[in-house]
DRENDOLUM-282399 format. One line per 3 residues: number of its first residue (from 0); their letters; for each residue x, y, z of C-alpha. Coordinates in steps of 0.02 Angstrom, whole numbers. Example, Ala and Ser with C-alpha at 12.3 -4.5 7.8 and 13.67 -1.06 7.14 Angstrom:
0	as	615,-225,390 ~ 684,-53,357
//
This chain:
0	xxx	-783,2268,1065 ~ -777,2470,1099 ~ -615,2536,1167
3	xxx	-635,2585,1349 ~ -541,2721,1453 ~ -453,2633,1566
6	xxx	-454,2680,1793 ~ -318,2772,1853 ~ -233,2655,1998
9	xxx	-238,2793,2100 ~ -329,2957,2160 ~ -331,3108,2078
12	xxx	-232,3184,2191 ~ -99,3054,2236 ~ 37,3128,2128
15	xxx	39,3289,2198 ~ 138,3399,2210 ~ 201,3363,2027
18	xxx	43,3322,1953 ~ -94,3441,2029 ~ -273,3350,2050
21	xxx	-357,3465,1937 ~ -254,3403,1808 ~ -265,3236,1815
24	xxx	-438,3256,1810 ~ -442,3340,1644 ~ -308,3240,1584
27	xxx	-409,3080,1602 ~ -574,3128,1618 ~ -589,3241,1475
30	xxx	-432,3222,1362 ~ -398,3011,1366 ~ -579,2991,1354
33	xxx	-572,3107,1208 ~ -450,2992,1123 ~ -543,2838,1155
36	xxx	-711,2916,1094 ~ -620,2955,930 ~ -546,2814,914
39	xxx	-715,2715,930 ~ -802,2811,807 ~ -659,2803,674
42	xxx	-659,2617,689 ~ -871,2631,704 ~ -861,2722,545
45	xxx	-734,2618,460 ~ -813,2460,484 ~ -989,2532,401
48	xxx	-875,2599,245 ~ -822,2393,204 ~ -993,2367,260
51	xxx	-1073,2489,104 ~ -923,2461,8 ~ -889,2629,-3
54	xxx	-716,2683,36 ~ -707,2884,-12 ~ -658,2913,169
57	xxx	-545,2810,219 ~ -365,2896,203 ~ -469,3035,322
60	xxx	-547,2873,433 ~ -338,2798,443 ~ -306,2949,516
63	xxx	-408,2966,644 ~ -392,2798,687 ~ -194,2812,691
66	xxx	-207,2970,808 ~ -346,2945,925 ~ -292,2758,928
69	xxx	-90,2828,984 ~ -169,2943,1104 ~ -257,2797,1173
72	xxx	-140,2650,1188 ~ 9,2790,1259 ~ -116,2869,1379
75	xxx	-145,2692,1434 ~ 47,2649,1464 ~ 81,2827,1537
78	xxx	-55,2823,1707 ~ 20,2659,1771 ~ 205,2728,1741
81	xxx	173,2837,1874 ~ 134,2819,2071 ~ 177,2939,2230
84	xxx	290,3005,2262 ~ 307,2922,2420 ~ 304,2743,2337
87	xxx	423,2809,2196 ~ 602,2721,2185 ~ 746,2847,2130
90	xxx	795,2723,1975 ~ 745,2530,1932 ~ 854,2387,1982
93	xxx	858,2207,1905 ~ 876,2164,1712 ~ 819,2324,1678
96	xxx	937,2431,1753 ~ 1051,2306,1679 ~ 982,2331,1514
99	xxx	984,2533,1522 ~ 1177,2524,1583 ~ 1205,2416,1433
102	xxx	1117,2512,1296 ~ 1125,2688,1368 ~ 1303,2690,1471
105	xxx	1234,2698,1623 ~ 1068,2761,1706 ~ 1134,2954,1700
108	xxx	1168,2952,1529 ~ 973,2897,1501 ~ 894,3004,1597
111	xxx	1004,3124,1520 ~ 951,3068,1342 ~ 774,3034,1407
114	xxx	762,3216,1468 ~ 828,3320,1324 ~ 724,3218,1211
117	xxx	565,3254,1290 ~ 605,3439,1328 ~ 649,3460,1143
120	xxx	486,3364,1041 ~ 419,3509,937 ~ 215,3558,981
123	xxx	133,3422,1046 ~ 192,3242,1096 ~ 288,3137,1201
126	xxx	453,3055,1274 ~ 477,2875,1253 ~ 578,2751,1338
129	xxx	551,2578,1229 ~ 597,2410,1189 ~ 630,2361,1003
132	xxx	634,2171,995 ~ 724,2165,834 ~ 859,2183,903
135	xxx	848,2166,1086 ~ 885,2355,1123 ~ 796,2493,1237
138	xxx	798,2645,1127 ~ 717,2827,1185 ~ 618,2886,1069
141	xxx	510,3044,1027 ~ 327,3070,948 ~ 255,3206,892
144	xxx	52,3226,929 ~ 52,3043,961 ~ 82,2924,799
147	xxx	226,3029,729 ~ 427,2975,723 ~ 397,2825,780
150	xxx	501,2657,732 ~ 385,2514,702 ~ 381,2360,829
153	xxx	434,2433,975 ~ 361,2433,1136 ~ 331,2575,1235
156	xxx	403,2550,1406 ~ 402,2723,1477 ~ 304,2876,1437
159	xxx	288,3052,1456 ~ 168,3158,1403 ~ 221,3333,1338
162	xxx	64,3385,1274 ~ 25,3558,1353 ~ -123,3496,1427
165	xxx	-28,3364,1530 ~ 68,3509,1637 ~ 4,3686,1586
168	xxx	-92,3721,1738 ~ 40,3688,1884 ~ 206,3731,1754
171	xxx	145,3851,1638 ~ 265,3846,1490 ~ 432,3775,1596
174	xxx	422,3589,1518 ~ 598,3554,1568 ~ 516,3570,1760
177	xxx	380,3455,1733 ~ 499,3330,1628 ~ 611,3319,1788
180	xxx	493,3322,1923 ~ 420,3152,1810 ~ 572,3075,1884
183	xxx	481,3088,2056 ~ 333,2992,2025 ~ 403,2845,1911
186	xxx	333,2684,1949 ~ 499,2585,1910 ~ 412,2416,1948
189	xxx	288,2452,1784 ~ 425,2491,1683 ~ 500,2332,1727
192	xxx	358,2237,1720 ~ 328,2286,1541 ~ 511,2253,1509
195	xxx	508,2085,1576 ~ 331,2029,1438 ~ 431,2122,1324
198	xx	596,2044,1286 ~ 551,1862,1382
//
């Protein structure tokens, strides 16, 4: 079955004033659909390669899968992360606050971490906040485009997109304001929720 880009939960508009309506509407409209598109067609193309037995293309065809597909599955975590500002909470509560004061030293100290890490991912990419089951540990990660430096069999909890596209038109080029003002729009109760099918 084709990959499909998913609703947002919310207007266009409902995160202003940190994420400006225009942008939103590229970002999903154009860009995750872009992603999903691409992914489609690598795995369209893919399957007729087994189908003709010809496999020339496939380390090109892996890619595209692998990037598109990234860009697809993050884009997918990152628009339900996020809700207005006037529905936001300030930090999460329950066993995952419990879990970030455990692994992190406290909430401050990961949204410290969390920050810097996102600020500093060279080009294009994104901040990540995940689970890794192995060993029953949160762990904030980085990628770079969307499939790069990233540990295999976690879960992506939390997301932020750092991809110029995601904040150019409202910040220009001050990430470090657009990675803060993120902190105004989380939708804790996502993060949790994922946390919860996680590590149960």
């Amino acid at each position: 079955m084709a990959h499909e880009l998913p609703k947002l939960p919310y207007a266009y508009d409902a995160l202003e004033p940190y994420i400006d309506e225009q942008t939103m509407k590229l970002h999903h409209d154009i860009h995750h659909a872009g992603y999903v598109n691409g992914l489609n067609a690598a795995e369209a193309k893919l399957a007729a390669a087994r189908a003709a037995g010809d496999f020339s293309a496939v380390k090109h065809l892996s890619r595209e899968a692998a990037f598109h597909g990234s860009g697809h599955l993050l884009h997918s975590v990152f628009w339900p992360n996020m809700i207005a500002a006037s529905q936001a909470q300030a930090a999460p509560g329950g066993d995952l606050a419990d879990a970030i004061a455990r692994d992190f030293g406290s909430f401050d100290a990961f949204k410290g971490q969390f920050v810097a890490a996102s600020i500093a991912v060279e080009g294009s990419g994104w901040g990540i906040l995940a689970y890794r089951p192995t060993d029953d540990t949160l762990v904030v990660l980085t990628a770079e485009k969307h499939q790069n430096l990233t540990q295999w069999g976690v879960v992506p909890l939390l997301v932020l997109d750092v991809w110029e596209h995601a904040y150019y038109l409202k910040y220009q080029n001050r990430r470090g304001e657009y990675v803060n003002s993120f902190f105004n729009i989380l939708n804790w109760d996502d993060v949790a929720a994922r946390f919860e099918s996680a590590s149960s």
